[in-house]
Every structure is written in structure tokens, then in C-alpha cells.
PLY file of the C-alpha trace (Angstrom):
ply
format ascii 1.0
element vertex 326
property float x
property float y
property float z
element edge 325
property int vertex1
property int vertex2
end_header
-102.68 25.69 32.26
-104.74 28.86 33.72
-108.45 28.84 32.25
-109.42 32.63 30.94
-112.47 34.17 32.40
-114.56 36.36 30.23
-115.89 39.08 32.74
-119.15 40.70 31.41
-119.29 44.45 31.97
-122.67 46.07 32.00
-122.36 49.37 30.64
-123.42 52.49 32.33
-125.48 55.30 31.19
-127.74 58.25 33.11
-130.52 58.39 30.46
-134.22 56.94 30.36
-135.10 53.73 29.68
-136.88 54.84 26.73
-133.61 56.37 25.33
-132.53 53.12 24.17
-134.29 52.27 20.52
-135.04 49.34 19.48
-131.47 49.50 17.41
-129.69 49.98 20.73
-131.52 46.93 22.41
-130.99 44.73 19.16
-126.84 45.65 18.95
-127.09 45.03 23.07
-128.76 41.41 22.77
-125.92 40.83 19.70
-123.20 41.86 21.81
-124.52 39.46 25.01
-125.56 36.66 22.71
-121.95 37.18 21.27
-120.24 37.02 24.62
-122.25 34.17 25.95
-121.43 31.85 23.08
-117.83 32.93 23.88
-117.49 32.19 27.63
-119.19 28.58 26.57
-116.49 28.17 24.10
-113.89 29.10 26.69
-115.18 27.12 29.17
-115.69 23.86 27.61
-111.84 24.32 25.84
-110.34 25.13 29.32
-112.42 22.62 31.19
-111.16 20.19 28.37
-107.46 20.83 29.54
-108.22 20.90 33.17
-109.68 17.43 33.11
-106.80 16.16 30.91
-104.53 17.26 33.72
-106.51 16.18 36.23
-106.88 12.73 34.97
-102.86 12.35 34.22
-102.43 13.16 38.08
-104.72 10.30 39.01
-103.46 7.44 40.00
-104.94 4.51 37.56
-105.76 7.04 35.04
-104.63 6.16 31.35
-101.06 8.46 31.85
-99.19 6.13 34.29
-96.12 7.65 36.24
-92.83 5.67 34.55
-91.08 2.93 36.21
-87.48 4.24 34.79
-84.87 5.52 36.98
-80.84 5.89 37.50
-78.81 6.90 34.84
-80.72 7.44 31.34
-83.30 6.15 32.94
-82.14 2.61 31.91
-82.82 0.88 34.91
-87.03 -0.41 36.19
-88.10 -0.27 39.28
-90.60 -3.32 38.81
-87.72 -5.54 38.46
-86.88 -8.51 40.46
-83.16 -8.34 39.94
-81.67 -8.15 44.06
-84.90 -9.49 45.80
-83.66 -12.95 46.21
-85.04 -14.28 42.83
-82.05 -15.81 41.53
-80.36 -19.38 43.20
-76.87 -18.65 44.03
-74.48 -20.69 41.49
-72.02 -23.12 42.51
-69.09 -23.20 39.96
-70.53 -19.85 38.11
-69.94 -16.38 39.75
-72.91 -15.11 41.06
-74.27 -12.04 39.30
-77.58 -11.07 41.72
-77.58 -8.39 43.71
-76.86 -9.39 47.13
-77.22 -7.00 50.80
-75.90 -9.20 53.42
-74.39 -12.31 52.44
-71.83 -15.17 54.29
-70.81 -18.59 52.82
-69.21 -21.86 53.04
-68.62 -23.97 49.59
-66.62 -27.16 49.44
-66.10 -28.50 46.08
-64.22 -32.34 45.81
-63.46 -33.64 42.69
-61.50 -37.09 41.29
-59.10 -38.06 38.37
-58.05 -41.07 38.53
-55.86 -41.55 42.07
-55.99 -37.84 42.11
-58.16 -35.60 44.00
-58.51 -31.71 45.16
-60.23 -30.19 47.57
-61.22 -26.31 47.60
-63.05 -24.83 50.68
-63.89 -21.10 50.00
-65.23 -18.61 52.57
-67.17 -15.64 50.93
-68.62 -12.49 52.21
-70.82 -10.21 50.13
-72.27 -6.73 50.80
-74.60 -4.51 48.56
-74.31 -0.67 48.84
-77.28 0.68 46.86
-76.77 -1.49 43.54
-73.37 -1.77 44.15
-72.67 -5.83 45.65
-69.13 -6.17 46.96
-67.55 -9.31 47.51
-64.68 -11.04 49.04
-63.23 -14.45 48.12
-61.02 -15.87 50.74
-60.50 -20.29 49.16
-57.58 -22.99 50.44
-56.98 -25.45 48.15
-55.79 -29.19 48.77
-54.57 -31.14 45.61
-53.46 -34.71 46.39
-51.47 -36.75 43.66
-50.06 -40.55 44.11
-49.42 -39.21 47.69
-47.71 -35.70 46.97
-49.90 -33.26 48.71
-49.94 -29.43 47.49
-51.95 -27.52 49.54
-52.46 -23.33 51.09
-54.44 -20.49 50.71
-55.27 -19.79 46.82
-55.98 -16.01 45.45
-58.06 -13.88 47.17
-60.40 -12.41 45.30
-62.07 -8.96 45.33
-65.03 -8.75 43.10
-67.59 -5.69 42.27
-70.58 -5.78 40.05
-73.68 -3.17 39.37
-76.66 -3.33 37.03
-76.51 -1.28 33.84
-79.85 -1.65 32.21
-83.08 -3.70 32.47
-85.57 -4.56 30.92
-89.69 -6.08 32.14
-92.52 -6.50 30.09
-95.85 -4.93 30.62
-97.31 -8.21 32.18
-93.91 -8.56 34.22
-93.17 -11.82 31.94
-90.06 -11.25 31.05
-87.43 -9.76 33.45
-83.96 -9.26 32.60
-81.13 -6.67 33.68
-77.64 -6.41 32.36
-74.90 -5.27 34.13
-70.83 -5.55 34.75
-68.10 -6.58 37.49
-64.51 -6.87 37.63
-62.87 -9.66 39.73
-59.10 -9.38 41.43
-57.20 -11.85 42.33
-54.74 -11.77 44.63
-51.99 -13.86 44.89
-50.64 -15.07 48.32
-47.20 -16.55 47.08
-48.05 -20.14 48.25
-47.80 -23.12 46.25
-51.29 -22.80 44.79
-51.63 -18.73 44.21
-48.25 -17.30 42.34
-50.04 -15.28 39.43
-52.23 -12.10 40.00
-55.73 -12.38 37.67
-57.50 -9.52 36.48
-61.36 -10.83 35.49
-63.71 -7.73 33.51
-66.76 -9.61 33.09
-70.46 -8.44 32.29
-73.95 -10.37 33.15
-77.33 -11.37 32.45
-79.98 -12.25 35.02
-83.26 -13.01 33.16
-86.73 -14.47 34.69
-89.32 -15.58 32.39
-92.64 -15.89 34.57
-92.82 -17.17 37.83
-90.52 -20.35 38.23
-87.74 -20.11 35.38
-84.68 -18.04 35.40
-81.24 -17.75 33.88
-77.71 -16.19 34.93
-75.20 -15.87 32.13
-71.32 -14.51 32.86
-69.04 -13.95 30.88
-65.88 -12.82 31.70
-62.24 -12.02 30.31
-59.28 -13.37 32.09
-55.51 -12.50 32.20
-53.42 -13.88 34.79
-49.88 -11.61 35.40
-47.01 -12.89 37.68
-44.13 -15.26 37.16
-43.83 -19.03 36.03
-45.29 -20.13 32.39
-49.00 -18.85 33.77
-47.96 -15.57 33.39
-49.49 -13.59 31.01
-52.14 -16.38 30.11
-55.41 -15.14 29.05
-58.85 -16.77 28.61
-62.40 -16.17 27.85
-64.50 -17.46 30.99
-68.66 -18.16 30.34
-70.95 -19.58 32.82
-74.60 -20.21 32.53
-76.86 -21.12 35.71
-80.48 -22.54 34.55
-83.04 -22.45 37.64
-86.47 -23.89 37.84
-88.18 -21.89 41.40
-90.74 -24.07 43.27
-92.37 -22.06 45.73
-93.70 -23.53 49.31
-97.15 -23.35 48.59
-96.33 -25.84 45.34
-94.30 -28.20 48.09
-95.55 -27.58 51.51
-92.18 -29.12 53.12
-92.17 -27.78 56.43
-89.57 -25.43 56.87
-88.57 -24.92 53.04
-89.28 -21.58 51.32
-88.26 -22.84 47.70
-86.66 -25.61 46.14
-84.52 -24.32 42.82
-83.32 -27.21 40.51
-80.21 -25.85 39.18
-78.09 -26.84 35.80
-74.74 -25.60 35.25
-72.46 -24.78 32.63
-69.11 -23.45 33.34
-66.04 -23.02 30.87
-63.27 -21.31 29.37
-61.26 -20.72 26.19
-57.46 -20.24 25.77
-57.06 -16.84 23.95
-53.54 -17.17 23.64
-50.07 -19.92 24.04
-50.15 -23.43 22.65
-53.47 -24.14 24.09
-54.83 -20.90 21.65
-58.47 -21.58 20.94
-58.50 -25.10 23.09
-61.80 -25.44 25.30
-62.94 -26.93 29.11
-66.37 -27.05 29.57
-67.67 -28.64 32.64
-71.49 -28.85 34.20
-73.32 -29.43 37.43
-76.69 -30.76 38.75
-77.97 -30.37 41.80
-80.67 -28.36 44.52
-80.84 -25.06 46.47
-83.35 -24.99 49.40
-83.63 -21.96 50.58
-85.26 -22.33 54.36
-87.49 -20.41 56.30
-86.13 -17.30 57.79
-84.42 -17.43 61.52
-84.79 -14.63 63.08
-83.39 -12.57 60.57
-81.25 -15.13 59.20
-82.28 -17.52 55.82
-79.83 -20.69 55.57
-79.68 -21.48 52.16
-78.46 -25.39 51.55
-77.31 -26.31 48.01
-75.55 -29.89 46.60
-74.51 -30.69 43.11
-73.08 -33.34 41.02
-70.08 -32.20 38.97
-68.85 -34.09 35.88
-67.11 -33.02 32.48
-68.38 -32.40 29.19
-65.15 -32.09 26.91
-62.13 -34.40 26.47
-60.50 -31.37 27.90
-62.36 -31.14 31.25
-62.16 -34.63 31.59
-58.56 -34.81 31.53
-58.82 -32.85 34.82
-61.93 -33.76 36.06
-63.93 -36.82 36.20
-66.66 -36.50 39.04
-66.67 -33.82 41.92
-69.26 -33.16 44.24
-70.11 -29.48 45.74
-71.96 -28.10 48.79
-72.98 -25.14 49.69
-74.08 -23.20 52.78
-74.84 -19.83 52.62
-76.61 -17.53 54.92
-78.54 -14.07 54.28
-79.04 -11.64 57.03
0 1
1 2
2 3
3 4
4 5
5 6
6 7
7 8
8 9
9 10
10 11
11 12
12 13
13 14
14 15
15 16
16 17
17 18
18 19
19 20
20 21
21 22
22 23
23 24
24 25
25 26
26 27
27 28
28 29
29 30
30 31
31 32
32 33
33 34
34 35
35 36
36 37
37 38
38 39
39 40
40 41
41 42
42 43
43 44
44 45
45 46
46 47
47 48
48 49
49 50
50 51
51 52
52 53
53 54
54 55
55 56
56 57
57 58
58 59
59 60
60 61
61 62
62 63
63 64
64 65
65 66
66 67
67 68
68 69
69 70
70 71
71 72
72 73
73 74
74 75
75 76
76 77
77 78
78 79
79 80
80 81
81 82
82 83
83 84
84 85
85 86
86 87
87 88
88 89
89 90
90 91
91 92
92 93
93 94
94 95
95 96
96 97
97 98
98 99
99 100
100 101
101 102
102 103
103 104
104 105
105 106
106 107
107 108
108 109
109 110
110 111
111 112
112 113
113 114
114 115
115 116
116 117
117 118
118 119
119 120
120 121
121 122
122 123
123 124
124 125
125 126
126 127
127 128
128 129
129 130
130 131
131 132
132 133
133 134
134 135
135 136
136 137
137 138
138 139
139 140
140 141
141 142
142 143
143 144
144 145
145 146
146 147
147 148
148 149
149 150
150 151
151 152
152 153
153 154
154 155
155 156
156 157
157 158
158 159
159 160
160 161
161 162
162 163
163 164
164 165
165 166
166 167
167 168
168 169
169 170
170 171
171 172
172 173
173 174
174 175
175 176
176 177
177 178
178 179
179 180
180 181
181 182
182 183
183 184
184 185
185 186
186 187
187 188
188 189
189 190
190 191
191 192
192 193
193 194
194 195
195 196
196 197
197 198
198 199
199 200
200 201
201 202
202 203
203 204
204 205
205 206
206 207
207 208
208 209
209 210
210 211
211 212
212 213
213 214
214 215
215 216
216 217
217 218
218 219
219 220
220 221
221 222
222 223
223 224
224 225
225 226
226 227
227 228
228 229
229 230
230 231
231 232
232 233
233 234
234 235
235 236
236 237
237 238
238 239
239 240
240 241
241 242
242 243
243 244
244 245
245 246
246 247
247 248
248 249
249 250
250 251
251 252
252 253
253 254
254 255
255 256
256 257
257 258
258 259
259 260
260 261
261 262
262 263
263 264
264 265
265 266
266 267
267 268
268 269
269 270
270 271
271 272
272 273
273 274
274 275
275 276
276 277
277 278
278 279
279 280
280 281
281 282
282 283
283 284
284 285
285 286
286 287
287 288
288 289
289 290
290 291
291 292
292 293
293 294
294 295
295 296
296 297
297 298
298 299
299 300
300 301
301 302
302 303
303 304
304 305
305 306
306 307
307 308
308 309
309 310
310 311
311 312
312 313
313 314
314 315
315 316
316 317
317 318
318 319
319 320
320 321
321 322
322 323
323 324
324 325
């Protein structure tokens, strides 16, 4: 805002100094006192406003510029969500934003005289917020010698960040978001149904070592055979507990994450309406020191079954991860 300025005009006359009375010089001194006390008044109110504006342009001042930004302004530049925060999950999708990302998981589990075997090769690449992925898994299943094996669904998967959320003292840090995951069938013995997976997600960090991925996702499978048509409500939870170097000086480990797993699903529909699988993991990711630009990331984890359900498929597995950021 533009600060008046009172100009004083002196006025102008050709006559004596004695021609002004002392009525003249009494109105005169009125009229300056007047106009004194009114540039004062004008200039303390507009030198008010001009250091109110001044101070809300300064950085540190009282009137901080806002962290919002994208659309509604629902999303906060303070938060953590896609710096590398979050441990990638083993049997839960992962739900972090991720720029360049390769990896290797191998997950073996028993049942009796049965086993399986699923190797998966993943690729992920962030555009902006925008994390793109790509599934590519062959599965093995071996039972009382009768081996089933080829190249399962490949899955295409998307997922952006909606809204988040951090606390003044950065305490609590979560952001919401949603995906979709396709999967496509290849017509071998293991992948005959197409799956369509909507899911949304919640990545929340409470100070500076716990954090929390929850997925939930809504899955209908299309194709031929009795799968066909199926649907299911999918939920994962990943529970991480960051230790930081400086807390374990290991040489050549950046942060040890103890992660807990829970990962299940719900039959929405058929004669197993409303029946429930719920299985868990426990296990480690070490994330090690940068090489060159690459980080290796190692993870292990013990699988086991929580349910009668689960159990009837699964009663121990064992998974291990290697994934690399570049």
C-alpha cells in the first residue's frame, strides 16, 4: 500500500510584513499546527503498514511462506514421503515413491511335501509423483513330485500421492494416496485370469525411527476357469523401526529397518464369501552405503501363517530381497 504525503504549501502574498495582524498570524500557526499533527498521523499509520509488509516479506518473520502445493494445495513440501524413508515391503506392495528402482525377490514357502517357489523381477520409475512399476514373477509349485511351473501375470502398477499431512514439529508425517495394479495373464499354467487391483495407501512416520505403510486394495480377477470373476479385499500393513548408522556404526550399513508384516485378503464373493488368509513376516532391510550412484538394499524375512486359512497353504516360507536404487 502507497503512503500519502501531505505537501505543505506556503502561501504567497506581495504585502508588508506588518499587513498580517495578529488574527492572521494566530489562524496561520492553527492552520500549520493543524497540518503538522496531520502528516504525524499519516506517517505513523502508513509507516505502520509499511513495516507490516515489510516484516511478512522477511524471511523468519512471524508470516511464514506456506508449505502447500499441487492440487488444492493438499500436498507439503516438508514431507518425507519419496526420500527413501520408508523400507521396501516384502509380501505388501510398496506404496513410497520411488525414482529409479531394480529388484530381485525370491519367496520359498512349505506345506507339508509341498513347496513353491516365486522369483519376481521388478522395475520401478517415478515421473514427478507419479512411480511406475513393472512386475515381471515365474512361479514353481512342486506337489508329491508333479511340478507346475512358468511365467505368472505381469503386472503393471501406478500410484501418486493425494494428500499429506506433517505437524509443526515434523512429528507426525503421513500422505495418502492411490494406485491401480494390472495383471496380465500369459496363458501358462500359473497365469489364466486377468486381475484388475484399485487400491489406495498410507505412508505415515512418527518421529525419527518409526513408520508405517498400510494398502489396501480391491481385487477382481476376469478370465476363464472357476477364478473367473472372483473378487477380494486385499490389506497389507508394513511396521518399520529405522536405525540410523550413527546409532550402529557397522561399516558399510546406512540403516538397519526391522520390519513386521501383515498381509491378507477377504473373499467378497463364491462359497468362500467372507472367508479370511492372513499371513505375516519378520525380518531386516539394510540398506548399504551408496556405490557410485548405486545403494544395494539387502532384506530377509521369516514367513509363517496366522489363520487356519493361511495355514492350509502355508506353513513356513522364507523371502529375500535385493534391490538396487540408482
Amino acid at each position: 500500500m502507497k503512503v500519502k504525503r501531505l505537501q505543505l504549501v506556503h502561501p504567497q502574498g506581495t504585502g508588508s510584513k506588518w499587513e498580517f495582524g495578529l488574527t492572521r498570524v494566530h489562524g496561520l500557526l492553527s492552520v500549520t499546527l493543524w497540518m503538522v499533527l496531520a502528516a504525524t498521523t499519516s506517517v505513523r499509520a502508513g509507516s505502520g503498514t509499511t513495516d507490516q509488509a515489510a516484516s511478512s516479506a522477511i524471511p523468519g518473520s512471524s508470516t511464514a511462506p506456506s508449505t502447500r502445493y499441487g492440487l488444492f494445495g493438499w500436498l507439503d513440501h516438508r514431507s518425507e514421503y519419496g526420500q527413501g524413508v520408508f523400507p521396501e515391503p516384502f509380501l505388501v506392495d510398496d506404496s513410497d515413491l520411488e525414482k529409479d528402482e531394480a529388484r530381485l525377490d525370491w519367496l520359498h514357502t512349505h506345506r507339508n511335501d509341498q513347496h513353491s517357489d516365486l522369483v519376481t523381477a521388478e522395475v520401478e520409475k517415478g515421473f514427478g509423483l507419479l512411480t511406475l512399476e513393472v512386475e515381471i514373477p515365474f512361479e514353481r509349485d512342486v506337489d508329491a513330485g508333479s511340478i507346475t511351473q512358468g511365467v505368472a501375470n505381469i503386472d503393471l502398477g501406478a500410484r501418486y500421492p493425494l494428500y499429506q499431512y506433517v505437524s509443526a514439529d515434523g512429528l507426525i508425517d503421513t500422505t495418502f494416496g492411490a494406485g491401480i495394479e494390472v495383471g496380465i495373464p500369459t496363458n501358462s499354467s500359473v497365469s489364466e485370469n486377468a486381475e484388475f487391483v484399485p487400491k489406495i495407501f498410507n505412508d505415515l512416520k512418527i518421529g525419527d525411527h518409526f513408520t508405517l505403510q498400510s494398502v489396501l486394495g480391491y481385487s477382481t480377477l476376469t478370465g476363464p476357469g472357476e477364478d473367473g470373476g472372483l473378487q477380494t479385499f486385499e490389506y497389507g500393513f508394513v511396521f518399520g523401526y529405522t536405525i540410523q548408522h550413527d546409532e550402529l556404526p557397522v561399516p558399510g550399513l546406512q540403516q538397519l529397518i526391522p520390519v513386521v508384516e501383515l498381509s491378507g485378503e477377504t473373499a467378497l464373493n463364491r462359497a468362500d464369501h467372507g472367508e479370511s488368509s492372513l499371513n505375516a513376516d519378520v525380518g531386516f532391510r539394510a540398506n548399504l552405503k551408496t556405490i557410485g550412484r548405486v545403494q544395494p538394499r539387502l532384506g530377509v524375512a521369516f514367513v509363517f501363517p496366522i489363520d487356519g486359512t493361511a495355514r492350509n497353504d502355508v506353513h513356513w516360507g522364507v523371502v529375500t530381497s535385493l534391490v538396487f536404487e540408482y
